[in-house]
N, C-alpha and C positions, 0 to 999 in steps of 0.2 A: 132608894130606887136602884136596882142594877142596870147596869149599864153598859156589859158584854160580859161573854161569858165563857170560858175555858174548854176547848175542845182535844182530850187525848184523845191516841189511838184507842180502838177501841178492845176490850176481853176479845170478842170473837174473831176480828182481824191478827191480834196475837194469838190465839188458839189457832187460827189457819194457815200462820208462815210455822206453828211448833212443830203442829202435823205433817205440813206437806217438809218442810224443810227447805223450801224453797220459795223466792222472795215473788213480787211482781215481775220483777224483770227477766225471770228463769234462772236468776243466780242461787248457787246451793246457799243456806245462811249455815253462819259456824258461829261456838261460840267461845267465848275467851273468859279469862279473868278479868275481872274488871282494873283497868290500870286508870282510868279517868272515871270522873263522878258521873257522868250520863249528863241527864237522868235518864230513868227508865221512863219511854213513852208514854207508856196506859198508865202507870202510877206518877209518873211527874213526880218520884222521889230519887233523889241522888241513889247512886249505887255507893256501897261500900268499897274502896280501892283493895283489891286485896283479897278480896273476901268473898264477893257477889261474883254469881257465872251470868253473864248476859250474853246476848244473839246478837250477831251483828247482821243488820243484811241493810240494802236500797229500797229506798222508800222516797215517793213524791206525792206529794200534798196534794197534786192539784188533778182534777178531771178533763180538763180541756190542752191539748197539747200547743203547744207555741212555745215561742222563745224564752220565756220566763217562767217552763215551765222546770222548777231545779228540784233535781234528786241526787242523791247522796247515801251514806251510811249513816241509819240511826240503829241506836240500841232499846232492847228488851230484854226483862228481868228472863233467865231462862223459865222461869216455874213462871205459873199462871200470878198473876196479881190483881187487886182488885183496881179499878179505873180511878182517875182522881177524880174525886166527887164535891172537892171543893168550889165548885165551877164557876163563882161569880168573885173570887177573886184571885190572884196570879198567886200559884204555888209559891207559899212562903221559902222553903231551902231552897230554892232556887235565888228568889228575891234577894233573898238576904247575903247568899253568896256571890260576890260580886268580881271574886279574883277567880273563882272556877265557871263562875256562867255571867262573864262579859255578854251583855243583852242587846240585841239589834230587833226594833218593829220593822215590820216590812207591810205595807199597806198595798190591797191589790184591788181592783174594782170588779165589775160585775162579768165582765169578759176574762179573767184572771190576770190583766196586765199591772205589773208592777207599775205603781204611780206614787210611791211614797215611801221613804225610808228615814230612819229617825235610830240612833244609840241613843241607851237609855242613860248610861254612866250613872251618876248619882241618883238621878230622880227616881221618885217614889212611882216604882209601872203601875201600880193600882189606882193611881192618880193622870198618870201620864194616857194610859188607853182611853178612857172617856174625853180623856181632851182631842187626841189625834180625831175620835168620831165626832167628836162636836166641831170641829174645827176642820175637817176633811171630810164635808159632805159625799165624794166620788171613791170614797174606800169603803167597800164593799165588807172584808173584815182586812185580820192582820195576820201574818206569821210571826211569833217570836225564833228568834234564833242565836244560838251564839254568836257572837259577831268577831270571837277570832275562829274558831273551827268553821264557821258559816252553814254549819248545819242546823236542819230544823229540829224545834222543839215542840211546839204545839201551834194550834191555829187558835183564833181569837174572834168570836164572831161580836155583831153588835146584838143589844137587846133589845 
């Protein structure tokens, strides 16, 4: 039975910072080599250091404004990619890399206020998110994040 499920950015939200070139916030996006793994948002696949040209621009998760409402710089592959469609369980490169994507949940409820935070360190996240839902009836979903960069990586909803 699944038991949440993987929310990247989506193809046509990347197709509309590619166009316009410019982010939600009115900032122009640029893009760079890649010198860090990412990942790339809508693919939830590591960049190649070196090699991949990604977009940099600000991006916040959430609809409702308030205090917890946190945005930051994420990256996207600069060419279109397809979405990650793995979506009932947490991208494996990521998973497994554990010295490039130190992982923080961030639990939020139905009004978007931060109410739970939890590093993953060793544990197995495929195992670790249905517990935080089973065990945290007042979190509504999760944000994954790097938990040393503290930017977002994807959102996490329940099933």
């Amino acid at each position: 039975m699944k038991k949440f499920k993987i929310v990247p950015l989506t193809k046509e939200y990347a197709r509309k910072i590619r166009e316009t070139n410019i982010d939600t916030f009115g900032n122009i996006v640029y893009d760079q080599l890649a010198s860090g793994k990412g990942p790339c948002r809508v693919s939830l696949k590591p960049f190649n250091v070196g090699e991949d040209i990604r977009l940099v621009f600000a991006y916040s998760p959430f609809s409702i404004n308030n205090a917890f409402n946190q945005s930051g710089p994420i990256f996207i592959h600069k060419n279109e990619v397809e979405e990650y469609s793995d979506i009932y369980n947490f991208p494996p490169e990521i998973k497994i890399d554990k010295e490039n994507f130190p992982l923080s949940l961030i639990g939020y409820n139905k009004e978007q206020k931060m109410i739970f935070t939890k590093l993953v360190g060793n544990q197995d996240i495929d195992l670790l998110i249905p517990e935080i839902f089973e065990t945290e009836k007042d979190v509504e979903y999760l944000h994954a994040r790097n938990s040393e960069a503290c930017c977002f990586i994807c959102k996490i909803e329940r099933v």
